[in-house]
C-alpha positions as CSV (number, residue, x, y, z in Angstrom):
1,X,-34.0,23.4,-1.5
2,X,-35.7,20.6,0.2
3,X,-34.3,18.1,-1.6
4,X,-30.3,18.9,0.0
5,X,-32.2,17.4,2.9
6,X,-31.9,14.2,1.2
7,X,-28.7,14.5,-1.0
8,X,-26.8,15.8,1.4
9,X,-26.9,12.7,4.0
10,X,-26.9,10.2,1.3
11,X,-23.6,11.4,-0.2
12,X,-21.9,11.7,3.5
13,X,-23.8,7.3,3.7
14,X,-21.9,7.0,0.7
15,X,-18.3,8.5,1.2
16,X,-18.6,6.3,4.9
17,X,-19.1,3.0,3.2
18,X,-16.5,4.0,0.3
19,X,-14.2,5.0,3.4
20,X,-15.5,1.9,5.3
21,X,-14.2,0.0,2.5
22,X,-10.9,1.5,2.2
23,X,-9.9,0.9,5.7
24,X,-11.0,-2.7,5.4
25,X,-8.4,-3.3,2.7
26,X,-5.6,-1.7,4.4
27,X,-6.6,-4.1,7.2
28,X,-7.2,-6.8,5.3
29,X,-3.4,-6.2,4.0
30,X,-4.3,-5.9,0.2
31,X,-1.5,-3.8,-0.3
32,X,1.2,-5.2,1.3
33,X,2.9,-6.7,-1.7
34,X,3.8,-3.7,-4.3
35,X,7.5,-5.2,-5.0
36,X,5.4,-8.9,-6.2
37,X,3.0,-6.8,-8.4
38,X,6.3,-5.5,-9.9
39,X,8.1,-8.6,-10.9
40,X,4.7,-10.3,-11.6
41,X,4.5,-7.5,-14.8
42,X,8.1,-8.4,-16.2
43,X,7.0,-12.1,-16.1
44,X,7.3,-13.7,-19.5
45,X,4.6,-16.3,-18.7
46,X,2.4,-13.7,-18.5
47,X,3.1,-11.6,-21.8
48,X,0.0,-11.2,-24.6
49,X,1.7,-12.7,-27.3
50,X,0.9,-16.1,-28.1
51,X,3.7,-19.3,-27.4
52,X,5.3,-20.5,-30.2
């Protein structure tokens, strides 16, 4: 039992710097262009097959 001494703090270190993280990309607005991801898929210039 000693040992959820330890595990216990480092995961709640670790789900602060993954939520840490995740409100630094909202901030840093890393989502703010879903309708560009969109159009960018139905590109042709960026299909798999090779040009002709």
């Amino acid at each position: 039992m000693d040992i959820l001494g330890t595990l216990i703090p480092v995961s709640l270190f670790l789900g602060g710097i993954g939520l840490a993280a995740f409100v630094w990309s909202l901030k840093s607005k890393q989502y703010d262009d879903p309708q560009g991801d969109a159009n960018r898929i139905l590109n042709k210039d960026w299909d798999d097959h090779p040009k002709p």
